[in-house]
C-alpha positions in Angstrom: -43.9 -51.2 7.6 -43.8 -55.0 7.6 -41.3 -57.6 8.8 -40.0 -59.9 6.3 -37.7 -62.2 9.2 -35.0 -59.8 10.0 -35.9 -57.0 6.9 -38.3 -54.6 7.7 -40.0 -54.2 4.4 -40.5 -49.8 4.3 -38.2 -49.3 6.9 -34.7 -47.3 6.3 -33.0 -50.5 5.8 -35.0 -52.0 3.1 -35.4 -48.6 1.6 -31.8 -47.8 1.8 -30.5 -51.8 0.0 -33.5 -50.9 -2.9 -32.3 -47.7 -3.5 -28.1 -48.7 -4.0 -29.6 -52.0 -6.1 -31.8 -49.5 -8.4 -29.2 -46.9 -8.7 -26.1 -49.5 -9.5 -28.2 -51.2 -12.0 -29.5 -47.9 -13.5 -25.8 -46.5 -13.9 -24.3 -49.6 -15.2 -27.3 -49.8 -18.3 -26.5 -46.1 -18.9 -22.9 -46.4 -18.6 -22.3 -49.4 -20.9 -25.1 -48.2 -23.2 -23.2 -44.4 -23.2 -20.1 -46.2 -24.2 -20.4 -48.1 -26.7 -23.2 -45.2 -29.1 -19.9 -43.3 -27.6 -17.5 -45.1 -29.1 -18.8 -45.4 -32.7 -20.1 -41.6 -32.8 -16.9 -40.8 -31.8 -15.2 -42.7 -34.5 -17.2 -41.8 -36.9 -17.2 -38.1 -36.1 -13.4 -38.0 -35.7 -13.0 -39.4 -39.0 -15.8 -37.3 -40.9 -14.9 -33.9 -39.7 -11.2 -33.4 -39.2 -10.5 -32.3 -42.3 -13.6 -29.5 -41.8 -12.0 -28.6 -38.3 -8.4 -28.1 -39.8 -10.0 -25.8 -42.6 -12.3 -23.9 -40.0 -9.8 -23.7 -37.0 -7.2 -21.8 -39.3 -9.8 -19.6 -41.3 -11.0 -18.4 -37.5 -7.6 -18.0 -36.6 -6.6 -15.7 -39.6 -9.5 -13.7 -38.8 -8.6 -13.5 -35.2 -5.3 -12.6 -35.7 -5.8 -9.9 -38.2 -8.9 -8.6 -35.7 -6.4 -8.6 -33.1 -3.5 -7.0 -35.1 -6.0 -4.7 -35.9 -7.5 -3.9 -32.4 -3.7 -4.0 -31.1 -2.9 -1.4 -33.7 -5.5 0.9 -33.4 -5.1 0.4 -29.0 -1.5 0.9 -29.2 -1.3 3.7 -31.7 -3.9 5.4 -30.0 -2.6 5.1 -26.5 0.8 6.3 -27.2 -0.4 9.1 -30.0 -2.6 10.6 -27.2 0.3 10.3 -24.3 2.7 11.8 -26.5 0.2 14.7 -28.2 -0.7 15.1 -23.8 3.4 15.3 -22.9 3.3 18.5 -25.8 0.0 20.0 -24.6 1.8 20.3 -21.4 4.5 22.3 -21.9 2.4 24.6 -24.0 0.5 25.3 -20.8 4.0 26.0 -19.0 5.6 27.8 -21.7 2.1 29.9 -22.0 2.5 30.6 -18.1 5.7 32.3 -18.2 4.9 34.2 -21.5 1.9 35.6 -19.2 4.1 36.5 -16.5 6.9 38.0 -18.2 4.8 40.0 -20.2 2.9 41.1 -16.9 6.5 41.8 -15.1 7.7 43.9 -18.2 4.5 45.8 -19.0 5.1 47.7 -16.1 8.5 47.3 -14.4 8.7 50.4 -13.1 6.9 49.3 -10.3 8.5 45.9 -9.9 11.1 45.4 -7.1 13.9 43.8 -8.3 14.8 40.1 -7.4 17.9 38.6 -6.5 19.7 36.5 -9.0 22.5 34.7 -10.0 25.0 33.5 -12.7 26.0 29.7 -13.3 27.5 27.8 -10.0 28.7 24.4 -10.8 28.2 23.2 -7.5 24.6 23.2 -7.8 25.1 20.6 -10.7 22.0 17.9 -9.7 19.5 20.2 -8.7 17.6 22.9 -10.2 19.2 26.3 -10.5 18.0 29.8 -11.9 20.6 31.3 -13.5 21.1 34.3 -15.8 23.0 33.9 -19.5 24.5 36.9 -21.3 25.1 37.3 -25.3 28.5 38.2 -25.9 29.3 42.1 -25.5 26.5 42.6 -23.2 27.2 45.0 -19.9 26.0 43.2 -17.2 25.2 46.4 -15.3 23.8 47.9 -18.0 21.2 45.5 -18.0 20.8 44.5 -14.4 17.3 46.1 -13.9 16.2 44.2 -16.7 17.5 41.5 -15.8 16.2 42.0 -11.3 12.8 42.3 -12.8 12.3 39.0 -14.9 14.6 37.5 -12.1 11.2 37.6 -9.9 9.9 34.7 -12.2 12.7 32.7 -10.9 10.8 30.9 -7.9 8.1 29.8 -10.9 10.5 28.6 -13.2 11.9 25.6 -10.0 8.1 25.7 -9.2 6.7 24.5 -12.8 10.6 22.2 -13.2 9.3 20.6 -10.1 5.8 20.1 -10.4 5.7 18.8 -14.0 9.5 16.5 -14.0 11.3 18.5 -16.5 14.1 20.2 -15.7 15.7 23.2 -18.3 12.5 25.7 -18.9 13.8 29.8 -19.6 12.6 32.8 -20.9 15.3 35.2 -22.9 15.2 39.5 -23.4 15.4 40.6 -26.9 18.6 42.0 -25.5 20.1 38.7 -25.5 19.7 37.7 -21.6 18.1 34.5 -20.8 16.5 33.4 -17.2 17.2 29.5 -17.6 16.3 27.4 -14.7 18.3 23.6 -15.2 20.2 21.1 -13.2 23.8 21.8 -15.2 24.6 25.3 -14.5 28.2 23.8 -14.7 28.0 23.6 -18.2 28.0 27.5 -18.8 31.4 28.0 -17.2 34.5 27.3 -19.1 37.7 25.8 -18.1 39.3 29.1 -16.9 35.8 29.5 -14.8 34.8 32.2 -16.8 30.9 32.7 -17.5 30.1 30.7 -21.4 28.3 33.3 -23.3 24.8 32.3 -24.9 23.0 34.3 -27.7 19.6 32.7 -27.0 18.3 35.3 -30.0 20.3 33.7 -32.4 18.6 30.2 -31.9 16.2 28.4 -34.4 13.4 28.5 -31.5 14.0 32.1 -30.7 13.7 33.3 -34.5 10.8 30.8 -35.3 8.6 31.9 -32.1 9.1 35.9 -33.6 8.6 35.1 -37.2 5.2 33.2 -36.1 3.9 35.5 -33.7 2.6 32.9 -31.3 3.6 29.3 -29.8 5.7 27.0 -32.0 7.2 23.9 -31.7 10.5 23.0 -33.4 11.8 20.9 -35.4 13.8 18.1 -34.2 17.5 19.0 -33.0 19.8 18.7 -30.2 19.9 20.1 -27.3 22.9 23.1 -26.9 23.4 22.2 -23.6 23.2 18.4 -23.5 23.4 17.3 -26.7 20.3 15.4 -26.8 17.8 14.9 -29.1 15.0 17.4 -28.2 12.3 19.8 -29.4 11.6 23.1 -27.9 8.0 24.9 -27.5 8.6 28.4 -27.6 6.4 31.5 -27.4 7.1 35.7 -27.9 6.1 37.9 -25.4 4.8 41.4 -26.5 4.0 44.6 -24.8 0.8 46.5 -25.2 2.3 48.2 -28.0 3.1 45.3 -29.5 6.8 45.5 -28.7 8.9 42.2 -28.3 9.9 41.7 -25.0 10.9 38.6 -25.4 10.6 34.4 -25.9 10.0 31.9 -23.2 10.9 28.2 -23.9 11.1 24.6 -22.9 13.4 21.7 -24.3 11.1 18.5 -24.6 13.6 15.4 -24.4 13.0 12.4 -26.9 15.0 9.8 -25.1 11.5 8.1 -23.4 9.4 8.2 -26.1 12.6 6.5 -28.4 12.8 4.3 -25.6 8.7 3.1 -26.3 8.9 3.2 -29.9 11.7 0.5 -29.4 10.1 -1.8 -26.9 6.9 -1.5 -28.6 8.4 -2.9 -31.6 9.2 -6.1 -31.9 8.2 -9.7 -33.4 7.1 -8.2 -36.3 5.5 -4.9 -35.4 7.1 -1.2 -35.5 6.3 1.9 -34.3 7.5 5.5 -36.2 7.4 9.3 -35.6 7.0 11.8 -38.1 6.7 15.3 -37.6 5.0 18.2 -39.2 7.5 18.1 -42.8 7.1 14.4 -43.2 11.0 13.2 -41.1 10.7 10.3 -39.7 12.3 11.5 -36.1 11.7 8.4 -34.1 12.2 5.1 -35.3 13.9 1.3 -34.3 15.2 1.0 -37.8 18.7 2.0 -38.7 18.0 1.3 -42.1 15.4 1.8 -45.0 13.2 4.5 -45.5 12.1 4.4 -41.8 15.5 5.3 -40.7 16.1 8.8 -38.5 18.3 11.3 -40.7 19.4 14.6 -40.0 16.2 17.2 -40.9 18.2 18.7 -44.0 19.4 15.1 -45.4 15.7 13.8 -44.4 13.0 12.7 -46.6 9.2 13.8 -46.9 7.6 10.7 -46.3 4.7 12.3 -48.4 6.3 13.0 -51.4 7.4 9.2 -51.9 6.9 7.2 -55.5 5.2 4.6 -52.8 2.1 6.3 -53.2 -0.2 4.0 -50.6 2.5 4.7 -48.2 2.4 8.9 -48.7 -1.2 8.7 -49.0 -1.3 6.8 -45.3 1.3 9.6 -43.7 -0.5 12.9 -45.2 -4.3 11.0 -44.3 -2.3 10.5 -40.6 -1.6 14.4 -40.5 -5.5 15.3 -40.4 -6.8 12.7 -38.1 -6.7 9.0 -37.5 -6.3 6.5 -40.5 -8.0 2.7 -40.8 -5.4 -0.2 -40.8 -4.7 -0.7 -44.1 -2.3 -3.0 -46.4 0.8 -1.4 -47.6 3.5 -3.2 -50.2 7.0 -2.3 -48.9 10.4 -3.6 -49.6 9.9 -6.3 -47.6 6.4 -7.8 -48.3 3.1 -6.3 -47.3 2.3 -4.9 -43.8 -0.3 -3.8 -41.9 -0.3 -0.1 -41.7 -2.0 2.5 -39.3 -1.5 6.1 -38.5 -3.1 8.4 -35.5 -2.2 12.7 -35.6 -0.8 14.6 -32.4 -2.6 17.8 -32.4 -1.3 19.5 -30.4 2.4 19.5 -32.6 1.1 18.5 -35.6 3.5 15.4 -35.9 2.0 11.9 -36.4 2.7 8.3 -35.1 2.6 5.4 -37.4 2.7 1.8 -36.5 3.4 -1.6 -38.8 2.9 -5.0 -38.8 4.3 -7.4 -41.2 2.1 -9.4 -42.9 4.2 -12.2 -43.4 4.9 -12.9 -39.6 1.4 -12.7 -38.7 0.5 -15.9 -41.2 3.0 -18.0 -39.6 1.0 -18.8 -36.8 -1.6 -20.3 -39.2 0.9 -22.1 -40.6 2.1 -23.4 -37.8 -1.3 -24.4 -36.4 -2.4 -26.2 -39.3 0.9 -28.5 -39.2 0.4 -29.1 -35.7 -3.2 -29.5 -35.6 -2.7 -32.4 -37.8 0.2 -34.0 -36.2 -1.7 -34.4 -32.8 -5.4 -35.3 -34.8 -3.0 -38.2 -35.9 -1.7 -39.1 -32.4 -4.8 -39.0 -31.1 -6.9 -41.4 -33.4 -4.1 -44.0 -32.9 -4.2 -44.1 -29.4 -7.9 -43.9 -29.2 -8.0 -47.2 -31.4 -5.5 -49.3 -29.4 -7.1 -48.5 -25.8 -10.7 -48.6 -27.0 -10.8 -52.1 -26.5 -9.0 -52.3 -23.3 -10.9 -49.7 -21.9 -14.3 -51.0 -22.6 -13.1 -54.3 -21.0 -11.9 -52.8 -17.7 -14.9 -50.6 -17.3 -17.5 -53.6 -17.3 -15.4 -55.7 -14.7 -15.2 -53.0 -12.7 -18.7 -52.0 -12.6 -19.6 -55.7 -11.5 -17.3 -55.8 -8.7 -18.6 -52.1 -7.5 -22.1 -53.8 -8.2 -21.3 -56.6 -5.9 -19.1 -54.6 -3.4 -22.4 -52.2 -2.9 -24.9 -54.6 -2.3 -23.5 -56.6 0.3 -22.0 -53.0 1.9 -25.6 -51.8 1.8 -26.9 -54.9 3.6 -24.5 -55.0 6.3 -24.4 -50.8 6.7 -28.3 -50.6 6.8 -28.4 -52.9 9.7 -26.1 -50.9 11.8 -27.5 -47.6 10.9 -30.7 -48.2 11.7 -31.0 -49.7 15.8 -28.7 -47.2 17.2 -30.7 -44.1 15.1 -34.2 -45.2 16.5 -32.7 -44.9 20.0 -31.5 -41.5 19.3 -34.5 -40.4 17.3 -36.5 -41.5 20.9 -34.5 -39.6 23.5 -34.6 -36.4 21.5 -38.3 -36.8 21.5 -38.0 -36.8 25.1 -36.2 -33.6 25.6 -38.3 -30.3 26.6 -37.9 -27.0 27.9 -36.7 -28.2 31.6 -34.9 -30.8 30.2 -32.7 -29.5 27.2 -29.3 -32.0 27.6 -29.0 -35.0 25.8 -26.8 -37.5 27.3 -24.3 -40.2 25.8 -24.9 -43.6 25.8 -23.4 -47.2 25.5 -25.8 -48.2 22.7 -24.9 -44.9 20.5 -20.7 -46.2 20.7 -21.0 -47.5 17.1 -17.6 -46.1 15.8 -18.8 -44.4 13.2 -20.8 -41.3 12.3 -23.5 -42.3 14.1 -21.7 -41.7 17.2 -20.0 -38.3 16.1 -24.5 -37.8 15.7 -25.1 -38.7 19.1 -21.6 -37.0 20.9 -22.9 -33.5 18.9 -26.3 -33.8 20.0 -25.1 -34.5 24.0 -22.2 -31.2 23.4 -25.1 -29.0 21.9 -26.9 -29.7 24.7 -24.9 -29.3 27.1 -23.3 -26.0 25.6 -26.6 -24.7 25.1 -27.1 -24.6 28.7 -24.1 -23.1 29.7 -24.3 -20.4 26.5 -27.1 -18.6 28.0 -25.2 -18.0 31.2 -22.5 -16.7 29.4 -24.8 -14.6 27.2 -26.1 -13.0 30.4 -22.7 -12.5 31.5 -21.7 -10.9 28.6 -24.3 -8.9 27.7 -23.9 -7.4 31.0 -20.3 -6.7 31.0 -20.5 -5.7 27.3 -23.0 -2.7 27.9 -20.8 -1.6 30.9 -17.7 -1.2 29.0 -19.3 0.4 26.4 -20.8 2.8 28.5 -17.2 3.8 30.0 -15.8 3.9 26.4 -18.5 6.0 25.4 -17.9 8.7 28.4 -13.5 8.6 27.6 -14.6 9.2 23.9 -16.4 12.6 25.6 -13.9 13.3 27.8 -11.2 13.0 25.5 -13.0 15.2 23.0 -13.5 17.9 25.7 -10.3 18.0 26.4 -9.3 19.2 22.8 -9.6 22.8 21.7 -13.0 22.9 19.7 -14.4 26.3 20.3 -14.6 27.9 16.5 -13.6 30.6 15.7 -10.8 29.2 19.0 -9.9 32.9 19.5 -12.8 35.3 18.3 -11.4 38.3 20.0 -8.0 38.0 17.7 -8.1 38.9 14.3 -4.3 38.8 13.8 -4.8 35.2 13.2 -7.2 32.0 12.9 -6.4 28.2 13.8 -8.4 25.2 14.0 -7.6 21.9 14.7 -9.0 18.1 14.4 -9.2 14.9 15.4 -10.9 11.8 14.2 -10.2 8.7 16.5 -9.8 4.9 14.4 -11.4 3.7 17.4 -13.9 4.8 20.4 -10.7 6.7 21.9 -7.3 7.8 20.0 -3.9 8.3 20.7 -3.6 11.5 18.6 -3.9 15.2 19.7 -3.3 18.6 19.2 -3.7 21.9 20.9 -3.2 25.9 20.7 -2.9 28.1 23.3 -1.6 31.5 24.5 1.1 31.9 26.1 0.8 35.4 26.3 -0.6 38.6 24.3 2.4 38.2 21.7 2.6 34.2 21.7 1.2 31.7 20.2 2.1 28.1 21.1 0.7 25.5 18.7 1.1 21.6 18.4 0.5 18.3 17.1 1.3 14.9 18.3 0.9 10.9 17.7 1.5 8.4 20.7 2.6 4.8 19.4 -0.3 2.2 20.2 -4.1 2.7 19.3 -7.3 2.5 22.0 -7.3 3.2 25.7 -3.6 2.9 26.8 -2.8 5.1 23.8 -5.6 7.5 24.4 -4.2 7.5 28.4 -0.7 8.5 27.3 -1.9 11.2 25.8 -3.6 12.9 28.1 -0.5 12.9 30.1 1.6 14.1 27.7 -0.8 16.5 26.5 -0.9 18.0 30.5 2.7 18.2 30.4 3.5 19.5 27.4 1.1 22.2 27.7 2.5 23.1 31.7 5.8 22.8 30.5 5.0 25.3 27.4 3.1 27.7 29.6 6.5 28.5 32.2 8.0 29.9 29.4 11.1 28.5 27.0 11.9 28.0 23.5 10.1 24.6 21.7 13.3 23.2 22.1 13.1 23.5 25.7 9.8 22.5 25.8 10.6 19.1 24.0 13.6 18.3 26.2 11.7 19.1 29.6 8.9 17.4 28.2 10.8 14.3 27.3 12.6 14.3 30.6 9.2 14.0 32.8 8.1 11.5 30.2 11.2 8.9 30.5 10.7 9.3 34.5 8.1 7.1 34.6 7.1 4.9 31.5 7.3 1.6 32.5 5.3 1.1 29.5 7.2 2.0 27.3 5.4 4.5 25.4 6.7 7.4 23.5 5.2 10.0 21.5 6.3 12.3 17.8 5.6 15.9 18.7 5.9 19.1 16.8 5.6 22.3 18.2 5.7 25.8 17.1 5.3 29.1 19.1 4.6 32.5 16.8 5.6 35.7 17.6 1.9 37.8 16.5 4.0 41.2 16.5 6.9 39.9 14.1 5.2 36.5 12.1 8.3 35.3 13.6 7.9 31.5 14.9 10.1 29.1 16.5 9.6 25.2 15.9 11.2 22.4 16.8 10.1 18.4 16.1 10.3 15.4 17.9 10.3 12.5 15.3 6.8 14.1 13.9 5.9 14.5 10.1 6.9 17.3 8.0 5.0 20.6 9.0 3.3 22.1 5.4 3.8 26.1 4.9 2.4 28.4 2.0 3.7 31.5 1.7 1.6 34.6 0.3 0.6 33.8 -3.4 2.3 30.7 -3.4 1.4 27.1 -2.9 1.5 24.2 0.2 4.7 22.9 0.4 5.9 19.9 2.5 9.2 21.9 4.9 11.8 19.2 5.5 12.7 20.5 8.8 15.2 18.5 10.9 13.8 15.7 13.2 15.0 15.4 17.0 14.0 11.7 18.9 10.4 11.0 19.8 9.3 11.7 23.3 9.6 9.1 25.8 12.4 7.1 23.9 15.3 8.3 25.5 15.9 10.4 28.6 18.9 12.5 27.4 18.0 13.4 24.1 18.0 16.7 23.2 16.2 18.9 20.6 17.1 21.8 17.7 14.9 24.6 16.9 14.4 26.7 13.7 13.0 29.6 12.9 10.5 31.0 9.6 9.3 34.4 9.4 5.5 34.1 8.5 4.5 37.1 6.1 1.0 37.8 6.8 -1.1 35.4 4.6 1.1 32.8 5.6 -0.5 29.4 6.4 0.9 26.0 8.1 -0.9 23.1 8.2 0.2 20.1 10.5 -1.0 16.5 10.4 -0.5 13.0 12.2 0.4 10.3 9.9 -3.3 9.2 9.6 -3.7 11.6 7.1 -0.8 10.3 4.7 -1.2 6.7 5.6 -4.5 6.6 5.1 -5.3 2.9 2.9 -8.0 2.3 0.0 -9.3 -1.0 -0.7 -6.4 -1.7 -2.7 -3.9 -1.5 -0.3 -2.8 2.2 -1.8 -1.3 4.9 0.5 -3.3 8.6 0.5 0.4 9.6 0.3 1.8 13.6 1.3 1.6 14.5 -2.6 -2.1 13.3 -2.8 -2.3 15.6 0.6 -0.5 18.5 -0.1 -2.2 18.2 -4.1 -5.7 18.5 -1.6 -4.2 21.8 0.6 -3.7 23.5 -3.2 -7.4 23.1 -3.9 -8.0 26.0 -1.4 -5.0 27.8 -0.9 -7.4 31.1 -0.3 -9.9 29.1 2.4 -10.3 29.5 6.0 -8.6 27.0 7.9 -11.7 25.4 8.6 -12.8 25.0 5.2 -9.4 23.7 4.1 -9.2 21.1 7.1 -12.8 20.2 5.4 -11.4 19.5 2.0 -8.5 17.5 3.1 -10.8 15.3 5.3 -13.1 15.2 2.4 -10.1 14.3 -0.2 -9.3 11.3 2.3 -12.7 9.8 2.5 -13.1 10.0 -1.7 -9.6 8.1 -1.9 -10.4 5.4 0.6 -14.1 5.4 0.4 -15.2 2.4 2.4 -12.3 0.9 3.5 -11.7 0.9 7.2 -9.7 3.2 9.5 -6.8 2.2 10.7 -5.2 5.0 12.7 -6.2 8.6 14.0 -6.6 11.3 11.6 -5.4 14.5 13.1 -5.0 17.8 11.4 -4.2 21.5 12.4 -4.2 24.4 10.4 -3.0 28.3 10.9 -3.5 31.2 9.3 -1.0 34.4 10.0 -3.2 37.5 8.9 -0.3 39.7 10.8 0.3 41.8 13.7 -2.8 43.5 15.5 -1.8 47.6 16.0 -3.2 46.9 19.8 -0.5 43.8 20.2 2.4 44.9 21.9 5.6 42.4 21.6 6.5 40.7 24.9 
């Protein structure tokens, strides 16, 4: 470096006024050079090639819009051809499984108990009700063992109603008596409250189903009982022999899918149904040849002097068509059809031509209008522009260099001083103190105040890192021996009772963090009972995981002197609410079974919904009646019920960590997804269902974290032991 007077020439000053002088005059050659070739190529260019952009910017945008009528066409037709052709494939499968059971009920009812039934009750209007319908002149004791033997589908029929959302499925005797599970049953009873009568072997479905031999679906009609628009899947059932037993059936409402077909067309586009004879059945027009007529006034669509139009509805039928150009009344249109299978029907969607040009039209007129704008403004501000720009760079060119000049000075002194003292630090000497001569009021100052707080942090961080470090391997020491103790203190022994082979329980629980505030337990209270429960204390970590203990001591003391779970619950509560100055409080639900009987008592304090599956049935949630949580309030008292458990019988309890278990997305596990899970091994152990739960929660939330305990229990009644002798 050299001194030139006050410059030093190669120092950070001189360096730092060259390199702002260089840079502004480099900028302000390139700037007013860039403008002005800018200018005239611009001019030039906006001139030479608008007429070229107008052409090419509506010849892409026809093409665009007819590829994306085209992909919008084929995506929509698709979607809502498969959904449809899905909705129909459906009830097939349910109207397939009642044929199979009916026929396995009546191919040997002789040794079929007969089932309960009933005839239609108005005041079960709203929910689904099994019912039996008689023909007119039919003895109703005549046929009563008929009719107590297909009454054992009944439980099936609400079973299949519930599961799949449709509510009127039914199978009918050739004698004329139909099962019919819907949510009207007031609808069969006349004025005078006698019983309407219903000759289901008279109906269209009934005599197309026996004429094919095999599964139909109808045409179009509406619905006896609601007088909607519907079709029915139907199906005979025959005996060994090859005897008619009968015909099972479900009505398949049209209201939704009319609903789509008129959303979906609009601004030009259209979407139409036609089934298997070439009727249109679903349609937004009222008018036209599009329009929905009755099926005997209707028209086949194939047979039409419009031959491009026949041809596209008869290609339709045998699989999916390309979008092609039809000439209709009302100008061309864009024209595509896509089969459902499984009904042989077809759905058929149209675009007018003449609204998908307008765009182009539009674009063209406006794409001129603001070329126009622009080139006149772009003229008269040129000038202006190009003025303004050069006085401003000379001022910033001026401005800069004299900033520089002054700036470099200041920046430079106090940095040297800086630069030297942090030479001087070392390993016994790590703090950097503030000066007077580092005060500069600028960010040279915030520089020197950072260096002496690093310094002086540094020092003290270490202590606290020791400090830390210590107290952090202490607690987590203590955390990991409650995590152990807590663990040891619920039943985990497996099988839990390997000396009982009246029944087999298993429990689990998998804390959010080191220690929950979940638990469960199961326990003898003597040779003929069996006291089971489940519980979820508010809060999470160690005060939770505290509270628990204690209530788990209590409520397993309190169980073991004896008394119904109602008892249990209100004793329980009582020592709870003595002395909870924190204010705790804890959803129990607790069951004892009676091994001799399958009888068992249950009661809940503010728990979730205990799930039960009967023999040959499925999980299902049982909406028992909730009493307050534990803890809450000192007089509250509890309600018990009672189930009889037929051997095969299997509960399943849970903490709300299982159903409000969360994805990434922010998506509840849910009790549907759960009890969907439980019906994936309805025949397992209760270990190997508590596994495929767990394992259906971790695939739902994957890697997102755990918020709350998971807790699960599971029983399995396998009935009473010959050495058990009842209490």
């Amino acid at each position: 470096m050299k001194k030139l007077k006050k410059l030093v020439i190669g120092g950070i000053e001189s360096k730092v006024l060259t390199l702002v002088l260089v840079s502004m005059l480099l900028v302000a050659t390139v700037f007013i050079l860039s403008m002005l070739t800018q200018n005239k190529l611009l001019t030039d260019l906006s001139n030479d090639t608008n007429e070229r952009q107008v052409a090419s910017v509506t010849g892409i945008t026809s093409t665009v819009i007819d590829t994306v009528i085209v992909d919008n066409m084929n995506r929509i037709t698709q979607m809502e051809a498969v959904e449809t052709d899905e909705m129909f494939r459906d009830a097939a499968v349910r109207v397939q499984m009642i044929s199979d059971y009916a026929g396995k009920l009546l191919s040997d009812s002789s040794s079929v108990p007969p089932a309960a039934w009933n005839r239609p009750d108005a005041s079960h209007d709203g929910e689904l009700f099994v019912k039996v319908l008689l023909a007119e002149g039919i003895d109703e004791e005549a046929v009563s063992d008929r009719i107590g033997v297909i009454a054992n589908m009944s439980d099936m029929l609400v079973s299949l109603c519930s599961a799949y959302g449709t509510n009127n499925i039914w199978f009918t005797l050739n004698e004329g008596v139909t099962l019919m599970a819907d949510t009207v049953p007031g609808n069969w009873i006349n004025e005078d409250g006698s019983f309407i009568a219903y000759n289901a072997t008279e109906r269209y479905w009934y005599t197309q189903a026996v004429e094919k031999g095999g599964l139909i679906f109808t045409d179009v009609e509406f619905d006896h009982r609601t007088g909607e628009l519907c079709v029915t899947c139907a199906m005979p059932v025959y005996g060994p022999d090859g005897t008619l037993y009968g015909v099972a059936g479900e009505d398949i409402f049209l209201s939704d899918m009319q609903e789509k077909v008129i959303q979906a067309s609009k601004d030009g586009a259209s979407l139409f149904v036609v089934n298997q004879s070439g009727h249109v059945i679903i349609s937004p027009d009222n008018e036209g040849i599009f329009r929905v007529m009755n099926s005997s006034d209707a028209v086949d669509l194939r047979t039409l002097d419009n031959k491009e139009l026949a041809a596209l509805v008869s290609d339709a039928m045998q699989g999916k068509t390309d979008v092609r150009i039809l000439p209709l009344s009302d100008g061309n249109h864009y024209m595509i059809g896509v089969p459902m299978k499984t009904v042989g029907w077809t759905l058929i969607a149209s675009y007018r031509e003449a609204v998908a040009e307008q765009p182009i039209i539009q674009l063209k007129e406006n794409y001129n209008a603001i070329q126009e704008q622009a080139a006149v403004s772009y003229r008269s501000n040129i000038s202006r522009g190009t003025l303004l720009a050069c006085l401003i760079l000379a001022v910033l060119l001026i401005g800069m260099v004299t900033g520089a000049f002054v700036m470099s000075k200041r920046i430079v002194k106090p940095l040297n001083t800086i630069t030297r003292k942090i030479s001087e630090l070392s390993e016994t000497n790590l703090e950097f103190k503030m000066e007077d001569a580092y005060r500069t009021g600028d960010e040279v100052e915030e520089l020197a105040e950072s260096f002496a707080s690093i310094s002086h942090k540094t020092v003290e961080y270490l202590d606290t890192v020791k400090r830390v470090t210590a107290e952090k391997e202490r607690i987590g020491a203590e955390l990991t021996l409650a995590t152990q103790i807590q663990a040891a203190m619920l039943p985990h022994l497996v099988p839990a009772f390997p000396d009982r082979k009246d029944f087999d329980i298993l429990g689990s629980m998998d804390p959010a963090k080191e220690v929950g505030g979940d638990f469960y337990d199961y326990f003898l209270i003597d040779d003929d009972h069996l006291a089971l429960l489940i519980a979820d204390v508010s809060g999470k970590g160690v005060p939770a995981a505290l509270f628990m203990m204690a209530s788990k001591i209590i409520l397993q003391s309190v169980a073991m002197l004896g008394g119904s779970p109602a008892q249990i619950l209100t004793k329980t509560n009582e020592a709870i609410c003595s002395n909870n100055e924190a204010e705790m409080f804890v959803t129990v639900w607790v069951g004892i079974l009676e091994l001799s009987t399958g009888k068992m008592t249950c009661a809940n304090a503010g728990h979730e919904y205990p799930v039960f599956k009967r023999p040959d049935g499925k999980f299902e949630l049982y909406k028992d009646k909730h009493g307050f949580v534990l803890g809450g309030l000192k007089e509250a008292k509890y309600k018990e019920y009672e189930i009889q458990l037929e051997p095969g019988t299997k509960v399943f309890a849970y903490t709300d960590g299982v159903p409000e278990a969360t994805n990434a997305d922010k998506q509840l596990f849910g009790t549907d997804r759960m009890v969907e899970a439980l019906n994936r091994y309805p025949d397992k152990s209760p270990i190997d269902i508590l596994k495929g739960v767990r394992k259906a929660v971790d695939d739902f939330v994957q890697n997102a974290e755990q918020f709350d305990d998971i807790t699960m229990l599971c029983l399995e009644y396998k009935g009473p032991q010959t050495s058990v002798k009842k209490a």
